[in-house]
N, C-alpha and C positions, 0 to 999 in steps of 0.2 A: 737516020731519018730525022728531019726538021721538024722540032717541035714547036707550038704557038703558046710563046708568054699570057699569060693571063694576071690579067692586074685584080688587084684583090682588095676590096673596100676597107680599111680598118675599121675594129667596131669600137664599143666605148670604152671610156682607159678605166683602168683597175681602181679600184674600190681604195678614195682617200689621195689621189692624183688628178689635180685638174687638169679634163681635158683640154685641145687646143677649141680657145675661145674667138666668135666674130662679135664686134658691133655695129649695127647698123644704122646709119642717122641718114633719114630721108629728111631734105632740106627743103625749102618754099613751099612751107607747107601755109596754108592762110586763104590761097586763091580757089582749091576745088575742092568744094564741097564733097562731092561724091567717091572721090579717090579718096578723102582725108579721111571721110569715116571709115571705109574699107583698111585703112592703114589704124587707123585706133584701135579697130577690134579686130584684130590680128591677134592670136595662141601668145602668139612670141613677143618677148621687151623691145622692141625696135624703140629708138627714139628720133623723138619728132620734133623738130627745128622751124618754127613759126619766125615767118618776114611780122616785123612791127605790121599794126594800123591796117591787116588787109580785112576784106570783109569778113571770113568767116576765120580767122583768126582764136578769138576770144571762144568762139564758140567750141571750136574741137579741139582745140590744149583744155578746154575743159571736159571734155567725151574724152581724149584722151589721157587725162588724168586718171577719171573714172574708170576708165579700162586698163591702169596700171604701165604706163606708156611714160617713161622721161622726157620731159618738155625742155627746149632748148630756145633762145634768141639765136634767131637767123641775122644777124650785122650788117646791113647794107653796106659797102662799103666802096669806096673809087675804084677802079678797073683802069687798064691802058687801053683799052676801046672807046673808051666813052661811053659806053651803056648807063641806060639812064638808071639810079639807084631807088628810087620810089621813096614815100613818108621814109623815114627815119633814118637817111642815108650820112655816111660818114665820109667827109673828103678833106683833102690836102689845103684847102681855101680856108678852112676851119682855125678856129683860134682856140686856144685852151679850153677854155670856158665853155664854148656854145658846141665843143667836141665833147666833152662829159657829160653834158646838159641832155646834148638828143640822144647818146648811148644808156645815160640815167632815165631819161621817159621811155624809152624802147625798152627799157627793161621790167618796169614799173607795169607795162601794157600787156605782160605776157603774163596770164594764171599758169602759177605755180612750176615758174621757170631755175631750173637745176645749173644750169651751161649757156656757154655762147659759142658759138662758133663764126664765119664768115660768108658772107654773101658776095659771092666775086671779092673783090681787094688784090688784083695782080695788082694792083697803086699801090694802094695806101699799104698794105700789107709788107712793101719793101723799105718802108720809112723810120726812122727810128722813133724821132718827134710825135708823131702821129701814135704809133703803138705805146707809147711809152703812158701819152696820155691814155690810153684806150685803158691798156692795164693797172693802170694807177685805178682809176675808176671799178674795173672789176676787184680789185684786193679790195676793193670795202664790204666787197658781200658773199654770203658762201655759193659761189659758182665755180663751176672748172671752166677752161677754153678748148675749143679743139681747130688746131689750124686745118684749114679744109686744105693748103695747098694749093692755090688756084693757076700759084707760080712758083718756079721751083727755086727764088731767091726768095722767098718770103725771111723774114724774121720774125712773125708773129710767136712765133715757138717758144724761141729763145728769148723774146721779153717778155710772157707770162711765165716760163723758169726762172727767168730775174726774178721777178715778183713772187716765186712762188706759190706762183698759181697755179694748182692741180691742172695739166693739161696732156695732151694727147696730139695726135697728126693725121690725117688720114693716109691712109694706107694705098685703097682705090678707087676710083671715081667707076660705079658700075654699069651707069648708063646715057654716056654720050652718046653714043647711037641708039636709037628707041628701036632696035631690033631684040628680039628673045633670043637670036647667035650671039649676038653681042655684049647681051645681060647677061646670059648664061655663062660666057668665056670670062667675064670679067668676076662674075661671083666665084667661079673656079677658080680664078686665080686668087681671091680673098682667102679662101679657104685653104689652099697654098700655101698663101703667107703663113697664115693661122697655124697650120699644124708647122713648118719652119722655126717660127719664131716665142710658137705657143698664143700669140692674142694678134689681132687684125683689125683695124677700122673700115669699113666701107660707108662710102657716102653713093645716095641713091635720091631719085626726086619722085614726087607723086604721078608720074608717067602709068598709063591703064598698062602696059606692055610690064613696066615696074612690080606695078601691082601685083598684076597676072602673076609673077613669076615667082615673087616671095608668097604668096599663099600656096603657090603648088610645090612650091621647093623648102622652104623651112622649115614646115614639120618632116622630110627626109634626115633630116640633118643629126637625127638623134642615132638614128643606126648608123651614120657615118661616123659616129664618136666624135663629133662638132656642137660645142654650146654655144647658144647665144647669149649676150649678156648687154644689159645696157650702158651707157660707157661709163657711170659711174662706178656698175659694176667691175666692166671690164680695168679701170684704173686700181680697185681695190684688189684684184687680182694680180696686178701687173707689184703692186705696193703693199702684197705681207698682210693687206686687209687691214690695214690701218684706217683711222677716221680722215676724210678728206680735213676736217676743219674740227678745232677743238669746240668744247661746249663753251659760247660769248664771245668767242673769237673775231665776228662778224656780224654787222647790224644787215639786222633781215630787209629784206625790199616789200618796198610799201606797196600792195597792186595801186594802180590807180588808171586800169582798161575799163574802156566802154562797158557799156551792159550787154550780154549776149545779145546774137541779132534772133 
């Protein structure tokens, strides 16, 4: 007689065994108000990746401070489309100088910024010159990078490992399609990764279907024996819990962002 496999949830790992771990970094954050607060005050460490100079920028990396939320610089950066990069955009036309200049006030704009990661960059992000200066600039302050991948030649990776720059990769992009099939299939498969490999980055944006989806599905995640962790955490997991940066290691960044709106 044919019987029916039954798949069976794993629960949490044993007491003193980190379980498999997600990070999740919703990007362009800055433009909506109303999703950006629902993503601050979320249970869960999700971390939040603010575009430079947008309107509500300053304001909810500061609410999401308060709510205990990792703040990132979102990096404008050149694309092979030509999409336009907004204020504090980084391109190939750029000269040493005025390429550290706007990645230094971009950075400067963002309360209480941990990371950087990339805003598109299938360009710039295949360039040596370009990253090289980019990271040179980050080694002065205590931030990690996280390449988002936008293209699968990137070397952004590999030159903040030059540098030694605490960094990361994303894993998967969750919601190109703003359907909840689609969110859904692609969070599965984070989760995937995660227990495979033991840790996962996912990148996600402030989409209402986004939203939706992590407030109904990430408190589930404990019974599945899945943490969540913010990516600094997740690096200190991935790295024996070492300190990302020694104590003077790195001269702190100066804010020097508008006043809330």
């Amino acid at each position: 007689m044919a019987t029916t496999a039954r798949a069976e949830t794993p629960g949490p790992a044993p007491q003193g065994q980190v379980p498999p771990t997600i990070a999740i970094i919703i990007d362009d954050m800055g433009h909506n108000l109303h999703e950006g607060k629902r993503l601050a005050n979320l249970e869960q460490p999700v971390t939040l990746a603010f575009l430079p100079y947008r309107r509500h920028t300053v304001a909810l990396a500061k609410l999401a401070h308060l709510r205990h939320k990792e703040i990132m610089l979102h990096a404008p950066m050149a694309n092979t489309r030509n999409f336009g990069l907004g204020p504090g955009g980084l391109t190939p036309e750029m000269d040493q100088e005025s390429l550290k200049n706007t990645l230094r006030r971009a950075l400067r704009s963002i309360p209480h910024v941990k990371g950087v990661n990339n805003h598109m960059g299938s360009l710039l992000t295949q360039q040596l010159e370009p990253m090289d200066w980019v990271m040179s600039e980050l080694d002065r302050y205590p931030v990690y990078f996280v390449d988002s991948r936008t293209i699968a030649s990137s070397i952004a990776g590999k030159v903040a490992d030059a540098y030694r720059i605490p960094a990361l990769t994303r894993d998967v992009f969750l919601d190109h399609e703003q359907t909840e099939e689609y969110v859904d299939r692609q969070f599965k498969l984070l989760i995937e990764r995660a227990r495979k490999n033991g840790s996962a980055v996912g990148i996600g944006h402030p989409h209402k279907v986004t939203v939706d989806y992590l407030e109904k599905n990430l408190p589930k995640l404990d019974e599945q024996g899945i943490a969540v962790a913010t990516v600094s955490g997740l690096w200190a997991i991935r790295n024996n819990n070492r300190p990302m940066f020694a104590e003077g290691e790195k001269q702190a960044i100066r804010p020097a962002y508008a006043k809330s709106e």
